[in-house]
DSSP file (Angstrom, degrees, kcal/mol; ACC not computed):
  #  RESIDUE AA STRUCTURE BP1 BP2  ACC     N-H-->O    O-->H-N    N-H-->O    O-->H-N    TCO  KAPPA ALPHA  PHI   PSI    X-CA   Y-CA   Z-CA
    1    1 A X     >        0   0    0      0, 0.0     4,-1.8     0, 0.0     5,-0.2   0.000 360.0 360.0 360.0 -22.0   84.7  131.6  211.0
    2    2 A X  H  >  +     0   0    0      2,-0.2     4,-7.8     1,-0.2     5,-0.1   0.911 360.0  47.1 -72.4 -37.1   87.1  130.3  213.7
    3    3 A X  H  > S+     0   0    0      2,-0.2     4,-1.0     1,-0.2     5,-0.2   0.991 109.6  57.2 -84.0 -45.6   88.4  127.4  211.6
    4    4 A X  H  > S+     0   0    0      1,-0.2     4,-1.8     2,-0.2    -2,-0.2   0.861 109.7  42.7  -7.4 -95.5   88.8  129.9  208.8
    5    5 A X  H  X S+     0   0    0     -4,-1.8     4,-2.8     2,-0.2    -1,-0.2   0.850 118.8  44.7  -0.6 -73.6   91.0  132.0  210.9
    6    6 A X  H >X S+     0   0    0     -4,-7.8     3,-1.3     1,-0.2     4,-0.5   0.848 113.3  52.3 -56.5 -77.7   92.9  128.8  212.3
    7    7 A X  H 3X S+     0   0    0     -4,-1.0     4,-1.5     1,-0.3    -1,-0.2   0.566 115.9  36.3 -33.9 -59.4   93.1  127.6  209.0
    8    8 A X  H 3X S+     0   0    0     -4,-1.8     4,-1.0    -5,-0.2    -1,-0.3   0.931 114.6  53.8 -89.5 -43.1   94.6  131.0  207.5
    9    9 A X  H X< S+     0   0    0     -4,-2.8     3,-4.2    -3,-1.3     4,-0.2   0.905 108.9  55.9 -79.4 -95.1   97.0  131.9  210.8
   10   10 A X  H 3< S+     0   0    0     -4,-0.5     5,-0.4     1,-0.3     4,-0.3   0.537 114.4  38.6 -27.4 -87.4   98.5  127.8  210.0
   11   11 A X  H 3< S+     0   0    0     -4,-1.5     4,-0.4     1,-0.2    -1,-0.3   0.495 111.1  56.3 -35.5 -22.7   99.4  128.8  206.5
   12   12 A X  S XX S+     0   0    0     -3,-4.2     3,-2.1    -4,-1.0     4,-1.1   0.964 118.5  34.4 -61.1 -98.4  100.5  132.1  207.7
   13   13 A X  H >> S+     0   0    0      1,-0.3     4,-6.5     2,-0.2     3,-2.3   0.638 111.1  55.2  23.8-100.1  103.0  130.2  210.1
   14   14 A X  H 3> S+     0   0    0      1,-0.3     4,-0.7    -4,-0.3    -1,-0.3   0.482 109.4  51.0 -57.4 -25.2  103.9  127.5  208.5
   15   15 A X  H <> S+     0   0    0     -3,-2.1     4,-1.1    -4,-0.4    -1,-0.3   0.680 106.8  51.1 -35.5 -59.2  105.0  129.9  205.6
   16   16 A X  H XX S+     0   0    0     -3,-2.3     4,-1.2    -4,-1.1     3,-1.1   0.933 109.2  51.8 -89.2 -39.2  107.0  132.0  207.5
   17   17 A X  H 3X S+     0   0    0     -4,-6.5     4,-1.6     1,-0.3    -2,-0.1   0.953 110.2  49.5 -37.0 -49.7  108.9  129.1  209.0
   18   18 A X  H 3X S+     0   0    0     -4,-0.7     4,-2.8    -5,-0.3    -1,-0.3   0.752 106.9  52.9 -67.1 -24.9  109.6  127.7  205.8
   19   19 A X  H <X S+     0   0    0     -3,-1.1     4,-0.9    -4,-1.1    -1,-0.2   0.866 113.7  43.4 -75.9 -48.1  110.9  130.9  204.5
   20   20 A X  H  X S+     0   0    0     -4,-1.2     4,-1.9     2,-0.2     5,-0.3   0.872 115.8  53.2 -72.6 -32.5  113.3  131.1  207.5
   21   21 A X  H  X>S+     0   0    0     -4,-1.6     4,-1.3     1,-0.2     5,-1.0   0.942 109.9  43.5 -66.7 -64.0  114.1  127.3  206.9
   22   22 A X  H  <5S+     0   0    0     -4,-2.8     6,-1.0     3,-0.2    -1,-0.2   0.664 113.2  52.6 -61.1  -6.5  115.0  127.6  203.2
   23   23 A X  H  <5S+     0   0    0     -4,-0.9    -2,-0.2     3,-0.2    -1,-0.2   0.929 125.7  23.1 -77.9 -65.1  117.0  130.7  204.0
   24   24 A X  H  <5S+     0   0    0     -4,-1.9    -3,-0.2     2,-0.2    -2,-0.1   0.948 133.0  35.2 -88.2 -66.2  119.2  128.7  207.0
   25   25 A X  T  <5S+     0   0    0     -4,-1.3    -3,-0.2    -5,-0.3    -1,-0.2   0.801 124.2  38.3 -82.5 -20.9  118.9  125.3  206.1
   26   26 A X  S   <S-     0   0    0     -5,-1.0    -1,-0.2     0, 0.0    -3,-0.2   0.727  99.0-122.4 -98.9 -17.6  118.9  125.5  202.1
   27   27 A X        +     0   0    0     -6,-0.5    -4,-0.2     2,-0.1    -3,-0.2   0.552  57.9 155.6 100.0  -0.1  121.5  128.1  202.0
   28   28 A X        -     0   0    0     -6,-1.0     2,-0.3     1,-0.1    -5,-0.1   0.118  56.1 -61.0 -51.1-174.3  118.9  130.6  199.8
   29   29 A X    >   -     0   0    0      1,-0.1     3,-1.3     3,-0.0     4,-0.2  -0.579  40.4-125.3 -86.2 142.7  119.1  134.3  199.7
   30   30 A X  G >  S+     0   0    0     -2,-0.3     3,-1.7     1,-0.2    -1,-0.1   0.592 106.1  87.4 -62.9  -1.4  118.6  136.0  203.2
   31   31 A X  G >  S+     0   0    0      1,-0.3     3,-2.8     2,-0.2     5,-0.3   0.913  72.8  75.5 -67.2 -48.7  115.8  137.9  201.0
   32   32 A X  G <> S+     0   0    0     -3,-1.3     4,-0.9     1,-0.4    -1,-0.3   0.745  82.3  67.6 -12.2 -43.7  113.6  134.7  202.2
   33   33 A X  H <> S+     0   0    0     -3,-1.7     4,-1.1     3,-0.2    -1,-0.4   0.451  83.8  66.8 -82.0  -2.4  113.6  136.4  205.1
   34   34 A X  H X> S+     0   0    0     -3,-2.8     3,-1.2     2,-0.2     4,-0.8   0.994 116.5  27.8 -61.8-103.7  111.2  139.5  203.8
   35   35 A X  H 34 S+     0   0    0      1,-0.3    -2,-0.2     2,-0.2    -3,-0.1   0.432 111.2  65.1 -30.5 -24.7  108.2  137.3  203.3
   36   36 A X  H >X S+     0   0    0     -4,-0.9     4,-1.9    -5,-0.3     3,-0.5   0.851 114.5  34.7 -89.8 -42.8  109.1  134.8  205.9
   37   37 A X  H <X S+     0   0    0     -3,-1.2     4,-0.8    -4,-1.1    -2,-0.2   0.877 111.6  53.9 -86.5  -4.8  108.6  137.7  208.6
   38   38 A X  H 3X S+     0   0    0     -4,-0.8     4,-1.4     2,-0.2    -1,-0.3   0.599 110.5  57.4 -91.1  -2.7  106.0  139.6  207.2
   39   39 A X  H <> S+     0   0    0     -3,-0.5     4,-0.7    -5,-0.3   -26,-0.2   0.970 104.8  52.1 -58.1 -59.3  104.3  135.9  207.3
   40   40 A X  H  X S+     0   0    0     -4,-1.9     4,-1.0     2,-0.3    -1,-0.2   0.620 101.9  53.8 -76.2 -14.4  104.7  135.6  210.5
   41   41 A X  H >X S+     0   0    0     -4,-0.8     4,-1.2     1,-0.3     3,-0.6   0.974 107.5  47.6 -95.3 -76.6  103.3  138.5  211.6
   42   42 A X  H 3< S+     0   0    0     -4,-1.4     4,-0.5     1,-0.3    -1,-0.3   0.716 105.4  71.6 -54.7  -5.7   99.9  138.2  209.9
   43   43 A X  H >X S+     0   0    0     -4,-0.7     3,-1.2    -6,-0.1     4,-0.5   0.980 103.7  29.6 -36.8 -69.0  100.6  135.1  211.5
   44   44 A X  H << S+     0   0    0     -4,-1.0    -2,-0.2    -3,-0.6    -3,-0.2   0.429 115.1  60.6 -89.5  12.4  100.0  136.5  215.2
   45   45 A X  T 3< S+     0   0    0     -4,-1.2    -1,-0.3     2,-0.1    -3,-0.1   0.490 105.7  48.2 -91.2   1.7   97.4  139.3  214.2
   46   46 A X  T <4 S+     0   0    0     -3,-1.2     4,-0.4    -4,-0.5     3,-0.3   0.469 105.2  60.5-110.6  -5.1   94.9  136.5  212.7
   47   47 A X  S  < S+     0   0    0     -4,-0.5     3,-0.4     1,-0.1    -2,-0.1   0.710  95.7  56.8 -80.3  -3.0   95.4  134.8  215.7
   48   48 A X  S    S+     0   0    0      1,-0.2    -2,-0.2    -4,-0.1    -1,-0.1   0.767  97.0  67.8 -76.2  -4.5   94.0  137.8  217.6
   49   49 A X  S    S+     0   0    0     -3,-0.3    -1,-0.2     2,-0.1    -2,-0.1   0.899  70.6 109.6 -71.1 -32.5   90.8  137.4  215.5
   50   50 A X  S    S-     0   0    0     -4,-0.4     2,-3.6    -3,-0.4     8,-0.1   0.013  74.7-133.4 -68.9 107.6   90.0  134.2  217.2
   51   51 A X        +     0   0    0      2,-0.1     2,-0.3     7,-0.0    -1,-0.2  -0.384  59.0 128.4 -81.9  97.7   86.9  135.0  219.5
   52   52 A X        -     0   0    0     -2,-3.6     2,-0.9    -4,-0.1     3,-0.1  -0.973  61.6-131.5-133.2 147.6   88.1  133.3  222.7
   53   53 A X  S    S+     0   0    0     -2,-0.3    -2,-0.1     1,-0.2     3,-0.1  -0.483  92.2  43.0-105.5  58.5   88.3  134.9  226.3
   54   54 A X  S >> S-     0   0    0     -2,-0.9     3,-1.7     1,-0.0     4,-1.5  -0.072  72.1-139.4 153.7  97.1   92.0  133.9  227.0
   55   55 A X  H 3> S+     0   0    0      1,-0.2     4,-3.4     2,-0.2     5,-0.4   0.865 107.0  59.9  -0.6 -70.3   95.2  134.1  224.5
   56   56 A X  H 3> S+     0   0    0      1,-0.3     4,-2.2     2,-0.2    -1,-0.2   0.860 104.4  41.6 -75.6 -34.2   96.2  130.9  225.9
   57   57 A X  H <> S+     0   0    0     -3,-1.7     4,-4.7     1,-0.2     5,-0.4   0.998 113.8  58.1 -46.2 -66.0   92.9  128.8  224.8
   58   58 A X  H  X S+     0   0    0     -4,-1.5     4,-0.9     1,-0.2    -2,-0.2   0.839 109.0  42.5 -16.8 -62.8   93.1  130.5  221.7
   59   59 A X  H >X S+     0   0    0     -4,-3.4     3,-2.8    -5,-0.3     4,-2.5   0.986 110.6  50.7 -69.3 -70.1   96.4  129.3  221.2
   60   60 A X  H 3< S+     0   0    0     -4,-2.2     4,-0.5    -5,-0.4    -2,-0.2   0.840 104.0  60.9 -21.0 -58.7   96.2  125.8  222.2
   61   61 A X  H 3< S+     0   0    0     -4,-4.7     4,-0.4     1,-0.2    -1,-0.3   0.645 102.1  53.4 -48.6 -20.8   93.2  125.4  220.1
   62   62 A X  H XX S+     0   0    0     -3,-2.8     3,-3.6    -4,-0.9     4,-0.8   0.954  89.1  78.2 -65.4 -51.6   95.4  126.3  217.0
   63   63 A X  H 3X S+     0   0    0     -4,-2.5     4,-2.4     1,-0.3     5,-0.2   0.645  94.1  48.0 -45.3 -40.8   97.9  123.7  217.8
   64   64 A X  H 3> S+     0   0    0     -4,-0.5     4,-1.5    29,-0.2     5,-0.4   0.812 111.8  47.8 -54.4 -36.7   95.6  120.9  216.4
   65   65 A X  H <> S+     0   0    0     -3,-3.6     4,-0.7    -4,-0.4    -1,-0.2   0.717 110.8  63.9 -85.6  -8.8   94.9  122.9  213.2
   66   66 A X  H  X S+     0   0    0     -4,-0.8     4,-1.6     2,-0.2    -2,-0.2   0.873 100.3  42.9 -62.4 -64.0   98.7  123.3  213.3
   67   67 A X  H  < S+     0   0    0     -4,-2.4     4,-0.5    -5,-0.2    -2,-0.2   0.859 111.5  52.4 -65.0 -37.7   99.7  120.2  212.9
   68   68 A X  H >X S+     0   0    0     -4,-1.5     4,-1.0     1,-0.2     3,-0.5   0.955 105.5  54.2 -56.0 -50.1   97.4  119.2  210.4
   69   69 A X  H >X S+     0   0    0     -4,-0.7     4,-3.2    -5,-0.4     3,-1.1   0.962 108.4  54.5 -49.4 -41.4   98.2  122.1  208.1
   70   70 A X  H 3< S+     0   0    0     -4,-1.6     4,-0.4     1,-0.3    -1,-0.3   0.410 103.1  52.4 -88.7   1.3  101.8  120.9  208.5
   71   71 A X  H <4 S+     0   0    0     -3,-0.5     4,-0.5    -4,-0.5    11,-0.4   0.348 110.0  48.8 -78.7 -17.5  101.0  117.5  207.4
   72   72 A X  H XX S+     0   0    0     -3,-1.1     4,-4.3    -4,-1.0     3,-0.7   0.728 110.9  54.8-106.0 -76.7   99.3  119.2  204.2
   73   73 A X  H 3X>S+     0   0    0     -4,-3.2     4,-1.1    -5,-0.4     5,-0.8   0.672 106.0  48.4 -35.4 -38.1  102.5  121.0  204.0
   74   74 A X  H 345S+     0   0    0     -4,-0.4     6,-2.2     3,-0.2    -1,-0.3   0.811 119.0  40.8 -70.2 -37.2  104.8  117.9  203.9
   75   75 A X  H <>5S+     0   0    0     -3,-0.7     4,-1.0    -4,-0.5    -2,-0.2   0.855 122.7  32.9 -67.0 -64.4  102.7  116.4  201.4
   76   76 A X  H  <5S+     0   0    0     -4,-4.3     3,-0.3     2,-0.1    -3,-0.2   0.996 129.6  22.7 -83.8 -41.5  101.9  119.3  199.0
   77   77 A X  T  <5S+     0   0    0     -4,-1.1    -3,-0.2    -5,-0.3    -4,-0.1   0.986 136.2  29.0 -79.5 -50.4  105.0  121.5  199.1
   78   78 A X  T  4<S-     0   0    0     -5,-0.8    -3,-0.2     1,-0.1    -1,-0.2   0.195 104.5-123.1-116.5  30.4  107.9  119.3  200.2
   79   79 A X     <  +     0   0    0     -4,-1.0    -4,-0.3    -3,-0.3     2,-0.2   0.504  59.4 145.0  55.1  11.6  106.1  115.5  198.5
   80   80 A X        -     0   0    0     -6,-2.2     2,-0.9    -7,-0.1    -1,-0.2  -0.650  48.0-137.8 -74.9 143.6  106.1  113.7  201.7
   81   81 A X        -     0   0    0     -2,-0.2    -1,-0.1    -6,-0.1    -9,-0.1  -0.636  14.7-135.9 -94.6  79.9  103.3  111.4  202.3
   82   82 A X        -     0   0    0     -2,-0.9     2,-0.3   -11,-0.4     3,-0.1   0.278  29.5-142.3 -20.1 136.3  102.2  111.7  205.7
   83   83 A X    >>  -     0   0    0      4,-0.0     3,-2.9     1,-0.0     4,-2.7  -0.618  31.4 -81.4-105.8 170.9  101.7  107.8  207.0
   84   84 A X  H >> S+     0   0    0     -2,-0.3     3,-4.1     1,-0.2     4,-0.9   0.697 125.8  49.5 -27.3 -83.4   99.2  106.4  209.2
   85   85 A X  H 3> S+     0   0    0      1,-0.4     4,-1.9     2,-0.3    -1,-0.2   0.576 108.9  48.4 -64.5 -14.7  100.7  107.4  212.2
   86   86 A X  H <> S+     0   0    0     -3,-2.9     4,-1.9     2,-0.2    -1,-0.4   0.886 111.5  53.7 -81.1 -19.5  101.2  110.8  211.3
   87   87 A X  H XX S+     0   0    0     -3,-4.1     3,-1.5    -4,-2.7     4,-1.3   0.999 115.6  44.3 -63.8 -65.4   97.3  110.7  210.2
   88   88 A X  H 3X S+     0   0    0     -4,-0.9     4,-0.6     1,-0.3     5,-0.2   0.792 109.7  52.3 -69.8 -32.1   96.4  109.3  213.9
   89   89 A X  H 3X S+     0   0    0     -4,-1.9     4,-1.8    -5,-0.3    -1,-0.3   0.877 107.2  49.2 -89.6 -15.6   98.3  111.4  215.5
   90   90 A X  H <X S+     0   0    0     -4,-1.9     4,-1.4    -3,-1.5    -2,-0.3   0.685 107.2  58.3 -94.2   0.2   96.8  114.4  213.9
   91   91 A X  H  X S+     0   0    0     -4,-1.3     4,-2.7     2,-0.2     5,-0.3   0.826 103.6  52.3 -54.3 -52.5   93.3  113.2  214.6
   92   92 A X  H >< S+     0   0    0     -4,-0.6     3,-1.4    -5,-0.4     4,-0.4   0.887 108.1  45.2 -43.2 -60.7   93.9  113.1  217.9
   93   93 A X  H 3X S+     0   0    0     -4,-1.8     4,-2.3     1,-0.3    -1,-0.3   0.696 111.3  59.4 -66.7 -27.5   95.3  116.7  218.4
   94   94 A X  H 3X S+     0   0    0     -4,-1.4     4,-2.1   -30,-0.2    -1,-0.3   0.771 107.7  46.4 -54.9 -25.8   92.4  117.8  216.2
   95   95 A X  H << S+     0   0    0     -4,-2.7    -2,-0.2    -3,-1.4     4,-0.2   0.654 106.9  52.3 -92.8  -6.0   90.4  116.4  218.6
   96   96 A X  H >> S+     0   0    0     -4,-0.4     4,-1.6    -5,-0.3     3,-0.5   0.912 104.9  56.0 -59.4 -52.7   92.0  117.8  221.5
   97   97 A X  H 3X S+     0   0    0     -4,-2.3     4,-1.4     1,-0.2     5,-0.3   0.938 109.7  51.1 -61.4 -42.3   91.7  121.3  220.0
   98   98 A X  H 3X S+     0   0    0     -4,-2.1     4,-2.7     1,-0.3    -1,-0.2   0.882 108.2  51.5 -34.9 -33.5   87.6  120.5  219.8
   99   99 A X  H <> S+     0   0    0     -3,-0.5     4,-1.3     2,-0.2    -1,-0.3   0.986 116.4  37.1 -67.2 -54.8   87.6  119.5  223.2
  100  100 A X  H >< S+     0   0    0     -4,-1.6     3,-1.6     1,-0.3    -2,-0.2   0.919 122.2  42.8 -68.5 -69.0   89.4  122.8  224.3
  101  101 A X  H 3< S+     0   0    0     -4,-1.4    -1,-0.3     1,-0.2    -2,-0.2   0.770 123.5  33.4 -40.5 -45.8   87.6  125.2  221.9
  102  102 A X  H 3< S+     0   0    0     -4,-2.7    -1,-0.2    -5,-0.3    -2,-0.2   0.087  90.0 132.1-109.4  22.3   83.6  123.8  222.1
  103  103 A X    <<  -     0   0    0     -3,-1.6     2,-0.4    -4,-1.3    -4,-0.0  -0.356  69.2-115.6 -51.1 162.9   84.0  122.7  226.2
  104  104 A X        -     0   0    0      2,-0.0     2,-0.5     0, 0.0    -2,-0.1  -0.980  35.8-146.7-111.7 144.3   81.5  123.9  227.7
  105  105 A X        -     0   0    0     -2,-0.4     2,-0.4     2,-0.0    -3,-0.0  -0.677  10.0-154.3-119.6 117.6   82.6  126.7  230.3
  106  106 A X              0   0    0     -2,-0.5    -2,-0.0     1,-0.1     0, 0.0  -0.873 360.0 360.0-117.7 160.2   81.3  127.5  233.4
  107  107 A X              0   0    0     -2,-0.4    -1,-0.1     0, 0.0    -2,-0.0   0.373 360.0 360.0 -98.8 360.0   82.1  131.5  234.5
């Protein structure tokens, strides 16, 4: 259920960025900005689903699924092919977030 979550909070995100982005940076209608905040805001209420005992884990752990998603995002909306390095370097940070999310924790 968690990577669900991450998975839907990314898209959330990465959504409302782009909204703000095509608004500022393509010169679109400030209407962009409707969707782009109401994005963002289901943004940070699906990260509050995330059953972790500190915000800040929580968050961290995203970062990996973050980047990926935005790798997905360059590729399917805006036709960039992530390259190797950007592939390596989001293994890695997926595998950071593992570490930090399934550590084992002592109380």
């Amino acid at each position: 259920m968690t990577a669900l979550i991450y998975i839907a909070a990314a898209l959330a995100e990465i959504g409302g960025c782009f909204a703000f982005w095509v608004w500022l940076r393509l010169g679109k209608s400030v209407w962009w900005i409707v969707p782009g905040t109401a994005s963002l805001l289901l943004f940070a209420y699906l990260l509050t689903l995330v059953p972790s005992d500190a915000a800040g884990r929580a968050f961290a752990a995203y970062g990996g699924v973050y980047i990926v998603a935005s790798l997905a995002w360059l590729w399917a909306v805006e036709g960039v092919r992530p390259d190797r390095w950007d592939v390596a370097g989001a293994a890695l940070c997926l595998a950071g977030a593992a570490v930090i999310l399934l550590g084992p924790r002592t109380a």
